[in-house]
LONUFI-367524 format. One record per residue (C-alpha): residue in three letters; chain; x, y, z. Coordinates in pm, 1 decimal. Layout:
<rs>
+------+-------+----------+----------+----------+
: resn : chain :       c1 :       c2 :       c3 :
+------+-------+----------+----------+----------+
:  ala :     A :        X :        Y :        Z :
...
+------+-------+----------+----------+----------+
</rs>
This chain:
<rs>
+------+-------+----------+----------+----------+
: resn : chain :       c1 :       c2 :       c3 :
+------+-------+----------+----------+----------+
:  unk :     A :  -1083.3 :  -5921.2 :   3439.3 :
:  unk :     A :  -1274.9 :  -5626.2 :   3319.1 :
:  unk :     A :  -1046.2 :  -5388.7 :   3353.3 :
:  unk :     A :   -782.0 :  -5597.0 :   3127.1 :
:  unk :     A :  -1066.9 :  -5551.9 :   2892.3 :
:  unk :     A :  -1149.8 :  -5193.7 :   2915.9 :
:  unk :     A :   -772.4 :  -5161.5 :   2874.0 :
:  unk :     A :   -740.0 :  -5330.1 :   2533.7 :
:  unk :     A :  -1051.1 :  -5190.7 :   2389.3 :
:  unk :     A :   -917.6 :  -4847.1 :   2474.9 :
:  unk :     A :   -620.1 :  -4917.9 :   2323.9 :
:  unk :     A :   -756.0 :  -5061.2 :   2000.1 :
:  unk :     A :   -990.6 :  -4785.4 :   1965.1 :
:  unk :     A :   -683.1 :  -4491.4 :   1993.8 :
:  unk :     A :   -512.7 :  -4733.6 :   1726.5 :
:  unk :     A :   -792.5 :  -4735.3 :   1499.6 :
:  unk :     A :   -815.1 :  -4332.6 :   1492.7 :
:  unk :     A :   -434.8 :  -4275.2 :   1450.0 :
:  unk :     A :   -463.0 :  -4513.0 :   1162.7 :
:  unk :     A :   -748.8 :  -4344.6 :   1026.4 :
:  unk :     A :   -593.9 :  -4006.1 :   1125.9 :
:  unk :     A :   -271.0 :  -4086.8 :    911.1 :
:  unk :     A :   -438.2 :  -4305.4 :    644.4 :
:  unk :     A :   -424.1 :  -3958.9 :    400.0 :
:  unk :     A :    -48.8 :  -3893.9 :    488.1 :
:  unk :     A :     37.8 :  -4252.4 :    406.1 :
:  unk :     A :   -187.2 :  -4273.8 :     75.2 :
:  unk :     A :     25.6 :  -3937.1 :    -44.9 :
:  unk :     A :    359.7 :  -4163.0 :      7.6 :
:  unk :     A :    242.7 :  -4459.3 :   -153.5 :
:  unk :     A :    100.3 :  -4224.5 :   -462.4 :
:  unk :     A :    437.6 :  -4065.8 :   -445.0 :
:  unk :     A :    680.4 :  -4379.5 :   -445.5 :
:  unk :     A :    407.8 :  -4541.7 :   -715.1 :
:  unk :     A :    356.9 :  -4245.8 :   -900.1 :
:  unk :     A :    -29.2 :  -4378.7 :   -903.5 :
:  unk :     A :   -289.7 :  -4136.8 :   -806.2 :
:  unk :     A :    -70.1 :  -3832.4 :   -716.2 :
:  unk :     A :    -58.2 :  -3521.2 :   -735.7 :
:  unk :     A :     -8.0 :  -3335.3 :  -1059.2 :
:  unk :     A :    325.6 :  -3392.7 :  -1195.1 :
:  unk :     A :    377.5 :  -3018.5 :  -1388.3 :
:  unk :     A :    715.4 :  -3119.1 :  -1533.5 :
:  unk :     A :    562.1 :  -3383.3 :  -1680.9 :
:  unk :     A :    269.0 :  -3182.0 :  -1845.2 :
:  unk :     A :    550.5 :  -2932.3 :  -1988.2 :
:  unk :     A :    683.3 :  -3284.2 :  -2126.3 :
:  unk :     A :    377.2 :  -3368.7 :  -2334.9 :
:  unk :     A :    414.0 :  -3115.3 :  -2604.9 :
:  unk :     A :    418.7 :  -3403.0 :  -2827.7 :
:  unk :     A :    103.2 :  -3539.4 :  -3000.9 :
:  unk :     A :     72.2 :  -3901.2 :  -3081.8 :
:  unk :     A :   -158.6 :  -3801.2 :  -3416.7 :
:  unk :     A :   -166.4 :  -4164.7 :  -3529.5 :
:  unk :     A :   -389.8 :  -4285.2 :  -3251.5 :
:  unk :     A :   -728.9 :  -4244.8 :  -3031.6 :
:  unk :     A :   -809.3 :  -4309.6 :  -2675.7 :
:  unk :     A :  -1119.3 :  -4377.4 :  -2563.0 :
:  unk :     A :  -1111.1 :  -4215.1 :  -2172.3 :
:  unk :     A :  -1453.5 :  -4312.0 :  -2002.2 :
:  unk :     A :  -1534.0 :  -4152.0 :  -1667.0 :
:  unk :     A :  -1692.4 :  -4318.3 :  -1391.4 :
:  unk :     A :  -1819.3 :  -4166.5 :  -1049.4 :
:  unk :     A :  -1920.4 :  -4416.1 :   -704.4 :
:  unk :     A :  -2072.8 :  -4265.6 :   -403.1 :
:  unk :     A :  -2168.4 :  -4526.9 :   -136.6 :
:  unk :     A :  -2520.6 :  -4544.9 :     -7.2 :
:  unk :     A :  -2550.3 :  -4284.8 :    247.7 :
:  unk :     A :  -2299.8 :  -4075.6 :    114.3 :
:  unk :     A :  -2478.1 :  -3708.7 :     62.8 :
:  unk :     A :  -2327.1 :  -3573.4 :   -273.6 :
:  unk :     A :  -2429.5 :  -3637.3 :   -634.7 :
:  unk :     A :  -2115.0 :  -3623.1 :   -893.5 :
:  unk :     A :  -2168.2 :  -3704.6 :  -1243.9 :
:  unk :     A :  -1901.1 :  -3591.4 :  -1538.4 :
:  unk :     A :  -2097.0 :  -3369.4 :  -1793.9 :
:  unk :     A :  -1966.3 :  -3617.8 :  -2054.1 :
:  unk :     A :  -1966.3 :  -3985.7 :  -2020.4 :
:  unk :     A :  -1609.0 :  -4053.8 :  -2223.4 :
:  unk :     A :  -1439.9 :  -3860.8 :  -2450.5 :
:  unk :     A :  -1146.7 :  -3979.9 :  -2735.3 :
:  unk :     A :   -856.0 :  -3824.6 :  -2729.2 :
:  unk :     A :   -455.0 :  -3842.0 :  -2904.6 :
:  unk :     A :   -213.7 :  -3940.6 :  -2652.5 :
:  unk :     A :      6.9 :  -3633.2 :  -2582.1 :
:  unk :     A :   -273.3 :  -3353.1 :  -2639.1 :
:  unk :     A :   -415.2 :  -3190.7 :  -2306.1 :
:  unk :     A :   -801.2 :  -3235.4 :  -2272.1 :
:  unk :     A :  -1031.5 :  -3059.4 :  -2003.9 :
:  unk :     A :  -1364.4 :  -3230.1 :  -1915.0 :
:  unk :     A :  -1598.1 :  -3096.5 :  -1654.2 :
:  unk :     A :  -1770.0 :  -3243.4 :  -1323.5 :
:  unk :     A :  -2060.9 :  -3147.3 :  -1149.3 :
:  unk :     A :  -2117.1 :  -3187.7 :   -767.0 :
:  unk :     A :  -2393.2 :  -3131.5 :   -557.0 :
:  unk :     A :  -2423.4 :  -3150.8 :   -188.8 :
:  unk :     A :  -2768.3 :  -3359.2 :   -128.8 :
:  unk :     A :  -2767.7 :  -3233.9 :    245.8 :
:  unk :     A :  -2907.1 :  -2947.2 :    455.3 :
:  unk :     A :  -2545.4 :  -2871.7 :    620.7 :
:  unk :     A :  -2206.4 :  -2785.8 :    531.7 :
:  unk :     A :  -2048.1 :  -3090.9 :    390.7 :
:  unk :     A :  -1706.8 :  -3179.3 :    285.1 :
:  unk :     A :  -1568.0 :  -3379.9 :    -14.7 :
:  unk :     A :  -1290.5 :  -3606.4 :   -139.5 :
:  unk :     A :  -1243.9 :  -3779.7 :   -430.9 :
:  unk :     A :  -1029.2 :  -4045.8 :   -489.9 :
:  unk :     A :   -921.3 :  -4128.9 :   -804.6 :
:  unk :     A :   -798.8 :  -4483.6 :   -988.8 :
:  unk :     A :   -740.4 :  -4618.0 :  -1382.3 :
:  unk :     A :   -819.1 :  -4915.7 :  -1518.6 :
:  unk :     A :   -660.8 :  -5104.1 :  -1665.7 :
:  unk :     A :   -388.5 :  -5076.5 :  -1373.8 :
:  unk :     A :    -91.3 :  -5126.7 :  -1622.1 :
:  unk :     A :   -205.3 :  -4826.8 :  -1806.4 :
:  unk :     A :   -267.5 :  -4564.7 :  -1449.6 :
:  unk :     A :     80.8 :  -4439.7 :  -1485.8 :
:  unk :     A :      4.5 :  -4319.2 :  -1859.1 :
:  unk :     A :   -272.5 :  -4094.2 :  -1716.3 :
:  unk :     A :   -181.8 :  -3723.0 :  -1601.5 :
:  unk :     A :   -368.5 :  -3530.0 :  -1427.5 :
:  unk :     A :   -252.5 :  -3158.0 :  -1443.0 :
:  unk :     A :   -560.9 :  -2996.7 :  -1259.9 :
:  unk :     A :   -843.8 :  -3221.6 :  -1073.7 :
:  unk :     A :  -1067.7 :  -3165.8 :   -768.7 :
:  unk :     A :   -968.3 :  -3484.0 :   -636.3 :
:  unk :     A :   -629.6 :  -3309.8 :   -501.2 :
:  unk :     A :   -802.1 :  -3118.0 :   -253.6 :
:  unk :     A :  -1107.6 :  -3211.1 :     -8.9 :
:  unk :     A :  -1402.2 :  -2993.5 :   -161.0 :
:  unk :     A :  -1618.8 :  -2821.3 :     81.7 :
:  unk :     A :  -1962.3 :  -2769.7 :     26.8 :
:  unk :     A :  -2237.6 :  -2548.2 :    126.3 :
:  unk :     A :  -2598.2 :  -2681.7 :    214.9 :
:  unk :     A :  -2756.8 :  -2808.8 :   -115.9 :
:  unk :     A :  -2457.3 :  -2657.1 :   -346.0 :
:  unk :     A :  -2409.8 :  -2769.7 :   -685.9 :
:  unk :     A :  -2068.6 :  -2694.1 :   -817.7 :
:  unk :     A :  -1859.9 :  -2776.8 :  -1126.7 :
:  unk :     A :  -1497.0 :  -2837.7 :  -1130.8 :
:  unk :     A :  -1236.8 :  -2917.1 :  -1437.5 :
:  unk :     A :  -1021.7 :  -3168.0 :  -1488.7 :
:  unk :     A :   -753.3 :  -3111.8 :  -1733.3 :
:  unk :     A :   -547.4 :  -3437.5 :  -1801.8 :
:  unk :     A :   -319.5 :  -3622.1 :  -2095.3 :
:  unk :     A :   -232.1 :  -3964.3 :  -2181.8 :
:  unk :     A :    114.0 :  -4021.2 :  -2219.3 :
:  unk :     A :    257.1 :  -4113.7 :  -2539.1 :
:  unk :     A :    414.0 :  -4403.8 :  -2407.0 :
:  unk :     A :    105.2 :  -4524.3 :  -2335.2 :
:  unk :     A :    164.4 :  -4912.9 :  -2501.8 :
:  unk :     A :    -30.8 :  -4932.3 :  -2843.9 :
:  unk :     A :   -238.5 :  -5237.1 :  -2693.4 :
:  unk :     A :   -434.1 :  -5018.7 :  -2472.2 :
:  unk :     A :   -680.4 :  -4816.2 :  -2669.0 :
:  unk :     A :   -914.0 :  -4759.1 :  -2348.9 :
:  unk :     A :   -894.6 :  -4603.6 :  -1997.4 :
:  unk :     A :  -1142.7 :  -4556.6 :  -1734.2 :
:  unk :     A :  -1074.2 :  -4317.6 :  -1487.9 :
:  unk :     A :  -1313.5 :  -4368.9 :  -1182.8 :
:  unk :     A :  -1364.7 :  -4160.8 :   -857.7 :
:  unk :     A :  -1441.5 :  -4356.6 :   -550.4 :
:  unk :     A :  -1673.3 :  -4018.1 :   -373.4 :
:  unk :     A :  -1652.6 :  -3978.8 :     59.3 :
:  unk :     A :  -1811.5 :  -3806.6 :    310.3 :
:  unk :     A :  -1533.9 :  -3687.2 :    522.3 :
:  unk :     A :  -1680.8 :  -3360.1 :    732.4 :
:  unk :     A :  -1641.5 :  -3563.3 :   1009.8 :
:  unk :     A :  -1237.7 :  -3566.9 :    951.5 :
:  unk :     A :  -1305.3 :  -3189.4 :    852.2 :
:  unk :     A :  -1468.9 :  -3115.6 :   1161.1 :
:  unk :     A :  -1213.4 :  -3248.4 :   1377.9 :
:  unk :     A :   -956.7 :  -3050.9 :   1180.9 :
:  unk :     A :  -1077.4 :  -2680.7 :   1108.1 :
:  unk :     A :  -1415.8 :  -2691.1 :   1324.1 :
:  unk :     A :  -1617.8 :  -2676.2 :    975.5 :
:  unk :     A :  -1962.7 :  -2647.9 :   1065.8 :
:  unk :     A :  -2146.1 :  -2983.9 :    970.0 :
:  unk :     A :  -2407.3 :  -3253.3 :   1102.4 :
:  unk :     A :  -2409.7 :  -3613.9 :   1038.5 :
:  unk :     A :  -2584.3 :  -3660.1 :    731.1 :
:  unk :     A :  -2941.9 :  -3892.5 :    763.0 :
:  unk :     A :  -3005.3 :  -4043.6 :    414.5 :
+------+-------+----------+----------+----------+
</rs>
């Protein structure tokens, strides 16, 4: 009886980590075949040399870091109006609130959703996972464009970052050196 036990919970626990092992593989598919949330799409930034100059977008910028999480990121400017077609650069800052090497991802989403596939992002530290020295602070760009087919009845976009811990993915990929953080 036990050991039918022991056997399922083993076997739900080795599904759970290859799920959570390929959850970043599958999220680059599903950003890839949705075209949400990708990676940057250069052809398309070569594409927007045309500027909408009859129109403003208000881009606000959000940032959400779970309690425990052990990294402070604010954008140095809370929105910013821009013309649809015209490449703008805006500028993070990140700091590692723990006494050990920590790791970073952001992951990125628009609101409203109708209007995420009008938002480019040509350069953004949410591509990569963002390591992080004891106590760092460190400030990354992100260089983005609304499309110009962005429909005339949206005239505002958020653009939030969802912030994780994930040196403990890190660690059991590279050996990075870190310690569970205690918040």
């Amino acid at each position: 009886m036990h050991a039918a036990l022991v056997k399922k919970l083993i076997i739900a626990v080795v599904g759970m980590f290859a799920f959570a092992f390929a959850l970043v593989p599958l999220y680059d598919v599903f950003c890839e075949v949705t075209g949400l949330n990708g990676k940057p799409d250069m052809e398309a930034a070569q594409a927007s040399s045309l500027v909408d100059e009859s129109r403003m977008v208000d881009v606000s910028f959000i940032t959400q870091t779970k309690q425990g999480v052990p990294f402070s990121v604010k954008a140095k400017q809370f929105s910013v109006a821009v013309k649809p077609g015209e490449m703008s650069e805006l500028v993070f800052v990140a700091k590692n609130l723990s006494e050990y090497q920590r790791v970073m991802q952001a992951i990125p989403s628009v609101s409203p959703g109708k209007a995420a596939k009008y938002l480019h992002k040509v350069a953004c530290f949410c591509f990569d996972r963002q390591p992080f020295e004891p106590n760092q602070e460190v400030e990354f760009k992100l260089v983005f464009y609304v499309d110009t087919e962005l429909p005339q009845d949206v005239q505002e976009l958020t653009l939030s970052y969802a912030i994780f811990d994930i040196s403990d993915v890190a660690l059991a990929r590279d050996d990075a050196k870190t310690e569970p953080y205690k918040g």
